[in-house]
C-alpha positions in Angstrom: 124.9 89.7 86.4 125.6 86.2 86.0 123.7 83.3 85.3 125.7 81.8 88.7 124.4 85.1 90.4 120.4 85.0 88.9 120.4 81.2 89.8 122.0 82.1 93.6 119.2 85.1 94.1 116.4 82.8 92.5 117.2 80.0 95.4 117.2 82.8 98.0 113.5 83.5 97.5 112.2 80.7 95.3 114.0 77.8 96.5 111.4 74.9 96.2 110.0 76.9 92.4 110.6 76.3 89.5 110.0 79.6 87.2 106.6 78.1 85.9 104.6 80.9 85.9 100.9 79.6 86.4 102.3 77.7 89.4 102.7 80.8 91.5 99.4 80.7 93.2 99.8 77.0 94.8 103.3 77.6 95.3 103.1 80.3 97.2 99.6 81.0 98.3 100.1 82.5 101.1 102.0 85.0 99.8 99.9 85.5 96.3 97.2 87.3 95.1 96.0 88.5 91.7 94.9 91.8 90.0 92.7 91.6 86.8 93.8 94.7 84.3 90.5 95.7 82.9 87.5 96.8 84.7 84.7 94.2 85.7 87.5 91.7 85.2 87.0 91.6 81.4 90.1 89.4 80.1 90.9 90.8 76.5 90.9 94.7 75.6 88.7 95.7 72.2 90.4 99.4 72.2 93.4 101.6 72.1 91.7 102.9 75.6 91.5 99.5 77.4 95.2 99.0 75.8 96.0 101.8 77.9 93.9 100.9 81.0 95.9 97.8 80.7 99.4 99.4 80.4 98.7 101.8 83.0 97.8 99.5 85.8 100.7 97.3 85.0 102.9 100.5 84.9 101.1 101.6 88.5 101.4 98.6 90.5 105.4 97.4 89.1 106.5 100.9 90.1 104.9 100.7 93.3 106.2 96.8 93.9 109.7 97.5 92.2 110.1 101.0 92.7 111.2 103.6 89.9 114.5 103.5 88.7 115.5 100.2 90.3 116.7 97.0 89.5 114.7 93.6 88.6 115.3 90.4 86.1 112.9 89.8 83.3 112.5 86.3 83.2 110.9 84.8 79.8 110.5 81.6 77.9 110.1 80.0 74.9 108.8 76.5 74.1 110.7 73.3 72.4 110.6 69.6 71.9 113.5 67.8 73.8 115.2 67.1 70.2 115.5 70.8 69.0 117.9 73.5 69.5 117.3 76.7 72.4 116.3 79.4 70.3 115.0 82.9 71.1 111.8 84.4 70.5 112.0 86.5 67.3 108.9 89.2 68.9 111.3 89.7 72.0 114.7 89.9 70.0 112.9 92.9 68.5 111.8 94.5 71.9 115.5 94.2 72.8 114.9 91.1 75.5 116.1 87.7 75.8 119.2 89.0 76.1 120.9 86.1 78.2 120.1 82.3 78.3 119.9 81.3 82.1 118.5 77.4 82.2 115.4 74.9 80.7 112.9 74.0 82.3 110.3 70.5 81.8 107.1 72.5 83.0 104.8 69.3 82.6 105.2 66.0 84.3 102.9 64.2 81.7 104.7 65.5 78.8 108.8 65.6 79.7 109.2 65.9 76.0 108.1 69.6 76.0 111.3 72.3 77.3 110.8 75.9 78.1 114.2 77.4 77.5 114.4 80.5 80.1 115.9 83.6 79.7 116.3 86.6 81.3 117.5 90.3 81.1 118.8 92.1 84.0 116.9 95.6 83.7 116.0 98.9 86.0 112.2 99.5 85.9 111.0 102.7 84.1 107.1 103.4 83.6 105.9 102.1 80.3 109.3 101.0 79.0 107.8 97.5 78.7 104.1 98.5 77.2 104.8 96.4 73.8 105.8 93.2 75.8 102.6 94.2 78.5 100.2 94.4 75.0 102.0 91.4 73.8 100.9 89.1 77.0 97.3 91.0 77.0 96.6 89.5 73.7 98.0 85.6 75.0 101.0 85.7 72.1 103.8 86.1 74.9 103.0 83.9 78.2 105.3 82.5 81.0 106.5 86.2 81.8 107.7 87.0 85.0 108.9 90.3 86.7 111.9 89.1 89.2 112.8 91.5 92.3 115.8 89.6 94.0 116.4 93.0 96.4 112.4 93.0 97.2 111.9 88.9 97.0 109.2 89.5 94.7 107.6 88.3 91.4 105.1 89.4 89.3 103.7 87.5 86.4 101.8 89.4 84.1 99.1 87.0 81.8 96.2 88.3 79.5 93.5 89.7 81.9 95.7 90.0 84.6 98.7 89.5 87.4 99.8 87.1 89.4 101.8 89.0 92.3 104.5 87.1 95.0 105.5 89.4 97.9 108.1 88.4 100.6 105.2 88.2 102.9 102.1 87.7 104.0 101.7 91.0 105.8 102.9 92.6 102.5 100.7 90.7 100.5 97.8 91.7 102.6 98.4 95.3 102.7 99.4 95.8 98.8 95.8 93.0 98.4 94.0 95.7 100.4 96.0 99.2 98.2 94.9 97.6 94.9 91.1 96.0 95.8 89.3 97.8 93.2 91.4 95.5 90.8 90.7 92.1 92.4 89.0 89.0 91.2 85.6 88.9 92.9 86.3 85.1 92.7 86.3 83.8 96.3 89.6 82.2 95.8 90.9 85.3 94.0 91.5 83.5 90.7 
């Protein structure tokens, strides 16, 4: 896909934002809520079996939002000062990502001197094909990730202790909310 054809299926859905991840739930709060990936809402896994807990509810609730064996864009970003050159992350080169550069971004108002150059890679979701970039965001040294579903006008942003999760609807987002309680913030905002 082009970037003409990402930026064209991005304004479809997500018109009026931007791809700043930690935006999502004031963007679109009436569409959002948010899973925690560890039990008792603990933000940072200690073990190879929380690492897994981790993975595995990632893996659970993308295959149930994007569906096995179909198509979304894996939308990433990496940071710059407004005087140096785009350049991709060397930890998601390896993972085979960042293929494509789509556009930049000035994610804070009170500092326009700070970019995020965004890319993206045009993928089909298979389970735990994305576990090193899901540890990778657990441990906060990948952030501003986000899981883009143009056919299913959906995003999903993955951070460490959790996910942020954009559904084309409320009724959606209500019924997906209720599917995956056990994993909710007992915050009364959801945060």
């Amino acid at each position: 896909m082009s970037v003409n054809e990402l930026t064209k299926s991005w304004q479809q859905g997500f018109q009026y934002f931007n791809p700043i991840a930690h935006e999502l739930k004031h963007s679109y709060s009436e569409r959002w809520f948010r899973i925690h990936t560890l039990p008792d809402s603990k933000r940072y896994a200690e073990s190879n079996e929380e690492y897994k807990e981790i993975c595995d509810r990632h893996n659970m609730i993308l295959s149930d939002l994007i569906g096995v064996e179909n198509p979304f864009f894996l939308l990433t970003a990496n940071y710059r000062m407004i005087n140096e050159e785009p350049t991709q992350d060397k930890r998601l080169v390896k993972l085979n990502l960042q293929s494509e550069y789509w556009r930049n971004i000035c994610p804070f108002e009170d500092s326009p001197e700070i970019y995020w150059d965004i890319y993206f890679d045009e993928l089909i979701w298979k389970e735990n094909s994305l576990n090193d970039l899901l540890c990778l965001v657990a441990d906060e040294e990948i952030s501003n990730v986000i899981f883009f579903s143009a056919r299913k006008n959906l995003i999903y942003h993955p951070y460490d202790g959790g996910a942020d999760i954009i559904l084309e609807t409320t009724e959606l987002r209500d019924f997906y909310k209720n599917k995956y309680k056990d994993w909710l913030s007992k915050h009364p905002k959801g945060f």
